[in-house]
C-alpha positions as CSV (number, residue, x, y, z in Angstrom):
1,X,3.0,17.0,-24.4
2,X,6.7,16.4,-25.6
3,X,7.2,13.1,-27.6
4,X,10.6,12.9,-26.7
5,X,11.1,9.5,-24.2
6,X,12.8,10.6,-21.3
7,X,16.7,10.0,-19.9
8,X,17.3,8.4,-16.8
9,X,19.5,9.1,-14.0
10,X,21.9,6.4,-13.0
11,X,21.7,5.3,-9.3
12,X,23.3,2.8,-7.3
13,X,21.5,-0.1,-7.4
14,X,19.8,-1.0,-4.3
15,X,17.9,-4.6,-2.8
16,X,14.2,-5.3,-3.7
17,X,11.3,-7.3,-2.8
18,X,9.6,-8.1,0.6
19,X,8.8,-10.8,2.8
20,X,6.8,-12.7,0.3
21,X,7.9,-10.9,-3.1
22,X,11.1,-11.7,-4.8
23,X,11.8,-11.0,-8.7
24,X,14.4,-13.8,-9.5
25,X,15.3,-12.0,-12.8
26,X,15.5,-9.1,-14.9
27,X,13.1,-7.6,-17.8
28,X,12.4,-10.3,-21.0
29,X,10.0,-7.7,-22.6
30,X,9.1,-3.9,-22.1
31,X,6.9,-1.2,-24.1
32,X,6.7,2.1,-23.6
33,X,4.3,4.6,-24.1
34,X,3.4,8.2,-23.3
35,X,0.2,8.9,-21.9
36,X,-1.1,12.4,-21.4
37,X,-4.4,13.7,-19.2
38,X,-7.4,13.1,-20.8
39,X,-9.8,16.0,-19.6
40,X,-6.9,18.8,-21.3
41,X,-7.1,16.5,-24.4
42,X,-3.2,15.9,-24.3
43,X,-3.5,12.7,-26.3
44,X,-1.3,8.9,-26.2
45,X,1.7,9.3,-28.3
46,X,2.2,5.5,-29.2
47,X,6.1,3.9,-29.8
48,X,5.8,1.9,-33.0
49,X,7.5,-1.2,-31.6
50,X,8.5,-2.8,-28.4
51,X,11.4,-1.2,-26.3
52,X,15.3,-2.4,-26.8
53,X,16.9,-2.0,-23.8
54,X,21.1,-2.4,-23.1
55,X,21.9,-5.2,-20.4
56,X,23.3,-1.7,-18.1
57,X,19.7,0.0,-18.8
58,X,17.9,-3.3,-17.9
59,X,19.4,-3.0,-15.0
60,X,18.3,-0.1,-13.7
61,X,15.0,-0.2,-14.8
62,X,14.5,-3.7,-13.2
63,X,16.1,-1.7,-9.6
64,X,13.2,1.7,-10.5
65,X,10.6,-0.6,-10.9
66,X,10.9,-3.0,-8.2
67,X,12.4,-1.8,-5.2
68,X,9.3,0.6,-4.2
69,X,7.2,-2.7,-3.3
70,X,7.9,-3.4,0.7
71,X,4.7,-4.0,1.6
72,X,3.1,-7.4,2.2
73,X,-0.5,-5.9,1.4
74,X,-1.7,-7.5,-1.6
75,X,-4.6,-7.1,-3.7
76,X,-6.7,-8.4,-6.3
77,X,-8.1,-7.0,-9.9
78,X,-12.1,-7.2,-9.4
79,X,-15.1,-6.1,-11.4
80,X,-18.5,-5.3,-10.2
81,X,-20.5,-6.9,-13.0
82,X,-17.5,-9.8,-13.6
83,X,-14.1,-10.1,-13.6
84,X,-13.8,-10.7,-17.0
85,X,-14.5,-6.8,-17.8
86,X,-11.6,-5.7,-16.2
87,X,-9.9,-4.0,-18.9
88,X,-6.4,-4.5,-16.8
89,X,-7.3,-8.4,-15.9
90,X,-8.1,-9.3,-19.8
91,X,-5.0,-7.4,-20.9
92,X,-2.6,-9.8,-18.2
93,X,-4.4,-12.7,-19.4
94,X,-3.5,-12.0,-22.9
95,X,-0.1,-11.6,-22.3
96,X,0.2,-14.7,-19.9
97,X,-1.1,-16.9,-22.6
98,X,1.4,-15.4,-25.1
99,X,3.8,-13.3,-24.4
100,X,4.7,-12.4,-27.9
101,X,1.4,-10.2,-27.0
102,X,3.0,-7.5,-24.8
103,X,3.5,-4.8,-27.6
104,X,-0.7,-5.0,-28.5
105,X,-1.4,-5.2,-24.5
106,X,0.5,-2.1,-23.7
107,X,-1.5,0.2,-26.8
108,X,-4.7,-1.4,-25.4
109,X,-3.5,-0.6,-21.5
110,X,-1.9,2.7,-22.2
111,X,-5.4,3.9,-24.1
112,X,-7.8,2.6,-21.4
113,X,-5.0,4.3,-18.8
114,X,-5.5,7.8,-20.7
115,X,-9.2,7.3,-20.6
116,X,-9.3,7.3,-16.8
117,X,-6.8,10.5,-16.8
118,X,-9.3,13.1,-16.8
119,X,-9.2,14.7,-13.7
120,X,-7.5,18.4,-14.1
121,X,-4.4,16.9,-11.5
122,X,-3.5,14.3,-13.1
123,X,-0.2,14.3,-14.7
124,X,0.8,13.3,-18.1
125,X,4.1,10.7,-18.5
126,X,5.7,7.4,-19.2
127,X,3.9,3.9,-18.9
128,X,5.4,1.3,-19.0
129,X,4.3,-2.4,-19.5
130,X,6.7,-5.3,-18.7
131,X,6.6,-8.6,-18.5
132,X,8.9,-10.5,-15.5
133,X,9.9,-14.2,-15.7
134,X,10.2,-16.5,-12.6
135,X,8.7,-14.0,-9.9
136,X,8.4,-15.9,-6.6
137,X,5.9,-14.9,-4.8
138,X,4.7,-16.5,-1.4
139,X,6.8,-19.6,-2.4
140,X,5.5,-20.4,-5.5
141,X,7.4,-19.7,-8.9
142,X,5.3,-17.6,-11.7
143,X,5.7,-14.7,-14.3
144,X,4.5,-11.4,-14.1
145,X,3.0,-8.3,-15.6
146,X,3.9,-5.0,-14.3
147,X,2.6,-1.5,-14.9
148,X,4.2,1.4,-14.0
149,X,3.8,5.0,-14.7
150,X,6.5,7.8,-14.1
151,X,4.8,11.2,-13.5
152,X,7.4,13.5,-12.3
153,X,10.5,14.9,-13.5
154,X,13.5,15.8,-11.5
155,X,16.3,18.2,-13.3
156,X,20.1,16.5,-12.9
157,X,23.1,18.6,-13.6
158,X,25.5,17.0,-16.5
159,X,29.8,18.7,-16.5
160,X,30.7,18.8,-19.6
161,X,34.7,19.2,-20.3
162,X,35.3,21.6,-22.8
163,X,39.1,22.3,-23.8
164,X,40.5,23.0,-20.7
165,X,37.7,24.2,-19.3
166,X,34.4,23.0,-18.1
167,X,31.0,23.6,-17.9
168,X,27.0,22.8,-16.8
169,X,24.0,21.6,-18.9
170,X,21.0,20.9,-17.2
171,X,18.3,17.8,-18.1
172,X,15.0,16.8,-17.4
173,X,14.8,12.8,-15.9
174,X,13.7,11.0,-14.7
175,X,15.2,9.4,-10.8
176,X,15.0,6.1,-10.9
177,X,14.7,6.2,-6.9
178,X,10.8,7.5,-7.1
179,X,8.5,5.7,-8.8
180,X,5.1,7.6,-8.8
181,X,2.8,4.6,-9.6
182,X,3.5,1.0,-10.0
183,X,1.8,-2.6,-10.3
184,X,3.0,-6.2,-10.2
185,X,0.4,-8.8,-11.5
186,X,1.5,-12.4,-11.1
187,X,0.2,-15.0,-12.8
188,X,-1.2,-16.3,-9.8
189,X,-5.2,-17.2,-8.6
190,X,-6.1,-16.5,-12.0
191,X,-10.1,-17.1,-11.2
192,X,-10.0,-14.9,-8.3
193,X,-7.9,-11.6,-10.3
194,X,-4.6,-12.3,-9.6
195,X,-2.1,-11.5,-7.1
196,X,-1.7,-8.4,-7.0
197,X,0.8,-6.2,-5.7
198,X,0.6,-2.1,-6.3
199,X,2.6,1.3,-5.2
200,X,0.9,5.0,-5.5
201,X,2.8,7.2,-4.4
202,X,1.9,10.2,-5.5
203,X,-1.6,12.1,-5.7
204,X,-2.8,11.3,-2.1
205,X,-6.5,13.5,-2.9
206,X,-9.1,12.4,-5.0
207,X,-7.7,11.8,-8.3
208,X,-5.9,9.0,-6.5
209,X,-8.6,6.9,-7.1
210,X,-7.9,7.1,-11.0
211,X,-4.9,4.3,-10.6
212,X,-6.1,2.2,-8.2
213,X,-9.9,2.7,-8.8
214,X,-10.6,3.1,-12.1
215,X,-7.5,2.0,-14.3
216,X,-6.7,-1.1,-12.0
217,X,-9.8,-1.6,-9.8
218,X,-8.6,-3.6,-7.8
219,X,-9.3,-4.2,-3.8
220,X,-7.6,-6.0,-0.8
221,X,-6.9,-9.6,-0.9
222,X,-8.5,-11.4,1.9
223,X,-5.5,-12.8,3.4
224,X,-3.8,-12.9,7.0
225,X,-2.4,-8.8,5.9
226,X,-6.1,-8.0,5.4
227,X,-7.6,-9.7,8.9
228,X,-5.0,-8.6,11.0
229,X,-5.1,-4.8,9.8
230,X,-8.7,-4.7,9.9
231,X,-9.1,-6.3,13.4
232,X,-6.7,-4.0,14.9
233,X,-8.6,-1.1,13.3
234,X,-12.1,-2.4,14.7
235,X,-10.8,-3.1,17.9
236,X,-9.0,0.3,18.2
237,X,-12.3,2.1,17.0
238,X,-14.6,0.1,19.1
239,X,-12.7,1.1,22.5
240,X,-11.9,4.6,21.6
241,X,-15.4,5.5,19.9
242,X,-18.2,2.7,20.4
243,X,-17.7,1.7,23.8
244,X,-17.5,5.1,25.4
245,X,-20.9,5.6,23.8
246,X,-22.2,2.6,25.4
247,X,-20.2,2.3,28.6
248,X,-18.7,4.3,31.7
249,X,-14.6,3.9,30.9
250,X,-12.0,6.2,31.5
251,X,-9.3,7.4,29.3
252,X,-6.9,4.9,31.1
253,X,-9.2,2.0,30.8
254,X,-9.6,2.7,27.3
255,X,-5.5,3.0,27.0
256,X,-5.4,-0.5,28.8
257,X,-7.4,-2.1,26.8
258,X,-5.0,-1.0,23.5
259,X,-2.5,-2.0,25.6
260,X,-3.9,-5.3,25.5
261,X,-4.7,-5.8,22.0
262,X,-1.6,-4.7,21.1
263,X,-0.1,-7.4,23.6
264,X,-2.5,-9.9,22.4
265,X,-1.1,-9.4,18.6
266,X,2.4,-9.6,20.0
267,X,2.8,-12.4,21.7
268,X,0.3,-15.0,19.3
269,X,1.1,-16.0,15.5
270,X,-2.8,-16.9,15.5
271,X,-6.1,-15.0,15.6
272,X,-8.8,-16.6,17.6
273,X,-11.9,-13.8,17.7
274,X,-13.2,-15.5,21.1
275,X,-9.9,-16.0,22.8
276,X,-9.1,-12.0,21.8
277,X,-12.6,-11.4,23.4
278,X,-12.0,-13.2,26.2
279,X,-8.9,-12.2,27.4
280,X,-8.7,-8.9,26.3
281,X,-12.2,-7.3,26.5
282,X,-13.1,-9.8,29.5
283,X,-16.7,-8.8,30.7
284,X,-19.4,-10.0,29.1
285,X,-21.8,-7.2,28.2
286,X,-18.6,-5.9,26.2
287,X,-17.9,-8.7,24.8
288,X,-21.2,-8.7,22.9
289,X,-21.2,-5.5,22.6
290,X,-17.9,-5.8,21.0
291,X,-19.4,-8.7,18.4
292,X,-22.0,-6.5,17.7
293,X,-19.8,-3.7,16.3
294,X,-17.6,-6.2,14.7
295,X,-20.6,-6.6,12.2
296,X,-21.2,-3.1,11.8
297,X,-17.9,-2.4,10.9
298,X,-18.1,-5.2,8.2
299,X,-21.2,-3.4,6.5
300,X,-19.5,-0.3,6.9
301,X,-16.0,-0.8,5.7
302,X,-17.6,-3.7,3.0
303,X,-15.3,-6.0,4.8
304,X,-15.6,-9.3,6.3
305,X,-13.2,-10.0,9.0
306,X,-12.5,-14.1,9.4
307,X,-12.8,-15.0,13.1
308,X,-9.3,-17.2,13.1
309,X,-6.5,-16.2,11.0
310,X,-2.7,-16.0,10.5
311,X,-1.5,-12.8,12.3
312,X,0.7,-10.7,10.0
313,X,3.8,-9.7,11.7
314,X,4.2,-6.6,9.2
315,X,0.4,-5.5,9.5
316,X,0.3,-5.3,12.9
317,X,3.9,-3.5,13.1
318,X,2.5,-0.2,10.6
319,X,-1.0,-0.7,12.2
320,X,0.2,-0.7,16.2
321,X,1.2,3.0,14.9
322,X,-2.1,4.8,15.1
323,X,-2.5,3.1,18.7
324,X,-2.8,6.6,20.4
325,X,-2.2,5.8,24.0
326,X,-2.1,9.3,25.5
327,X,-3.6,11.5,27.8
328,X,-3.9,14.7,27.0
329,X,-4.7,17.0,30.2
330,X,-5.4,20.9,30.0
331,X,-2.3,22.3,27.5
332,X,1.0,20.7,27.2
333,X,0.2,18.0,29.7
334,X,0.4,14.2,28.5
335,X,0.7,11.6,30.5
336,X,1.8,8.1,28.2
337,X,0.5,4.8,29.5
338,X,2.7,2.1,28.3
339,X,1.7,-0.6,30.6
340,X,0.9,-1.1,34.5
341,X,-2.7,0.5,34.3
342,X,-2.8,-0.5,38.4
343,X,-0.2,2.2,38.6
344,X,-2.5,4.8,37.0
345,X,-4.9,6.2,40.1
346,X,-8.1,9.0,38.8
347,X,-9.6,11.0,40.8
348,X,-10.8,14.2,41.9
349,X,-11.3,16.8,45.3
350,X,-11.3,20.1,46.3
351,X,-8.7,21.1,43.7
352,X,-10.0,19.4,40.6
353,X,-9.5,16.5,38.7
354,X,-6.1,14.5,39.0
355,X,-4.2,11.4,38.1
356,X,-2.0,9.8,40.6
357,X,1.0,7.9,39.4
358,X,3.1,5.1,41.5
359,X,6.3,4.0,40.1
360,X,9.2,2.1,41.9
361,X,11.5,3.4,40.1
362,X,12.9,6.9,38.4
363,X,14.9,7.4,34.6
């Protein structure tokens, strides 16, 4: 692997931060590192010293690192035998108690990052360890640690004048409009590990796992992101795959009671687990039926869903998305229920099945 650090494309700078994420300022400290895969034996090739970086470079390092992070989902550094052997969590720690730190921290992170680079697709490249000063996030004011790693190279075109005359040279860079992995630690709920807020966006198979799993570990924070995604996933699951199982319900029914949820999100900032029941689900042998999956998706999923909670506006706007509400009839025939089940008549005769449709009026 080359031990030459990389050049960076210049972009226009673009807005950052989310809902309950906002970097107030640029970059106080930065080290840099290149880390190779561990299973081809590529090595770490170390920088002696902490990076310098020009006020126009700071810049637009501060834009490559933070725009990628507009989600509100936010997560936590963990440890199955304690939180204090999280390699990632001690490091942070270490550098929120002294800064002067960071250098140190970044050979320590960048060495535990190449030990968990071992699967054959993983790509060697440049991490990065920074340290942010007076991050607000979810109101409160507090520094921050982020790790980032640039995997990917794009080739950029440079003109070069010569006499009267001009001509093309072309570089390796890196475009500081796709970061491949990145994560923001504030120095927030230290007892609980952190506030935590982390982009992947590359390696969608199993060596994945190696950021997020093994170099980070960290999980979901159980906040009103986490309920409301997970609610609308048991919910969707229990009427499209449990309660068929258990119960005689027709496609429509099934797209009704989506229709429901869905409406029942919408139009309430607050989760109430017997008032969703209640008015959405309505009968009772579904309605236990319902509370019984509810803790069989918890074992399952190794989640535990809180029975009142803050709705999250943005959860329930990506997770509405994999609310399928079609019927698919035969080939090429769908019919999409967006409402008014009553209008939606099943039935069947000499011809076959059929769906009868009233409608006042025509588009």
């Amino acid at each position: 692997m080359s031990d030459i650090f990389p050049t960076f494309a210049p972009q226009p700078q673009s807005s950052w931060g989310y809902v309950n994420l906002l970097i107030m300022n640029t970059i106080e400290n930065i080290s840099l590192h290149l880390v190779g895969n561990s299973g081809a034996a590529e090595g770490v090739v170390l920088a002696q010293e902490a990076l310098y970086l020009s006020d126009s470079v700071r810049e637009l390092l501060t834009d490559y690192f933070l725009t990628p992070f507009s989600s509100e989902e936010l997560f936590e550094l963990y440890h199955d035998s304690g939180i204090e052997y999280n390699v990632v969590y001690g490091a942070a720690s270490q550098i929120f108690d002294d800064p002067e730190t960071l250098y140190e921290q970044s050979v320590n992170l960048a060495k535990h990052l190449y030990e968990q680079s071992s699967h054959p697709k993983i790509k060697g490249g440049e991490f990065y360890t920074v340290y942010f000063r007076d991050c607000i996030v979810e109101g409160d004011t507090v520094d921050a640690v982020g790790l980032f790693k640039s995997e990917n190279k794009d080739t950029f075109l440079k003109v070069l004048r010569e006499g009267g005359n001009f001509n093309l040279e072309s570089e390796q860079g890196i475009n500081i409009k796709k970061l491949d992995k990145g994560c923001l630690i504030f120095n927030k709920e230290r007892d609980n590990g952190y506030v935590v807020a982390v982009v992947d966006n590359t390696n969608r198979g199993i060596e994945a796992q190696y950021w997020m799993d093994d170099f980070l570990r960290v999980r979901q924070r159980k906040d009103g992101y986490a309920n409301t995604q997970n609610v609308m996933a048991m919910a969707k699951n229990f009427v499209t795959k449990a309660m068929p199982e258990q119960f005689e319900v027709s496609k429509a029914d099934q797209i009704d009671l989506l229709n429901r949820s869905l409406e029942f999100f919408k139009e309430n900032d607050t989760f109430d687990m017997e008032e969703f029941a209640n008015e959405v689900i309505e009968q009772p042998e579904v309605i236990e039926s319902f509370r019984q999956y509810k803790r069989s998706f918890e074992e399952e999923n190794d989640v535990v869903i809180d029975d009142n909670f803050d709705i999250s506006d943005y959860a329930f706007r990506r997770q509405q998305r994999s609310y399928k509400r079609v019927i698919r009839l035969d080939r090429k025939i769908q019919i999409i229920i967006d409402g008014n089940r009553d209008n939606v008549e099943q039935g069947e005769d000499e011809r076959g099945k059929f769906y009868k449709v009233y409608y006042s009026e025509e588009e």
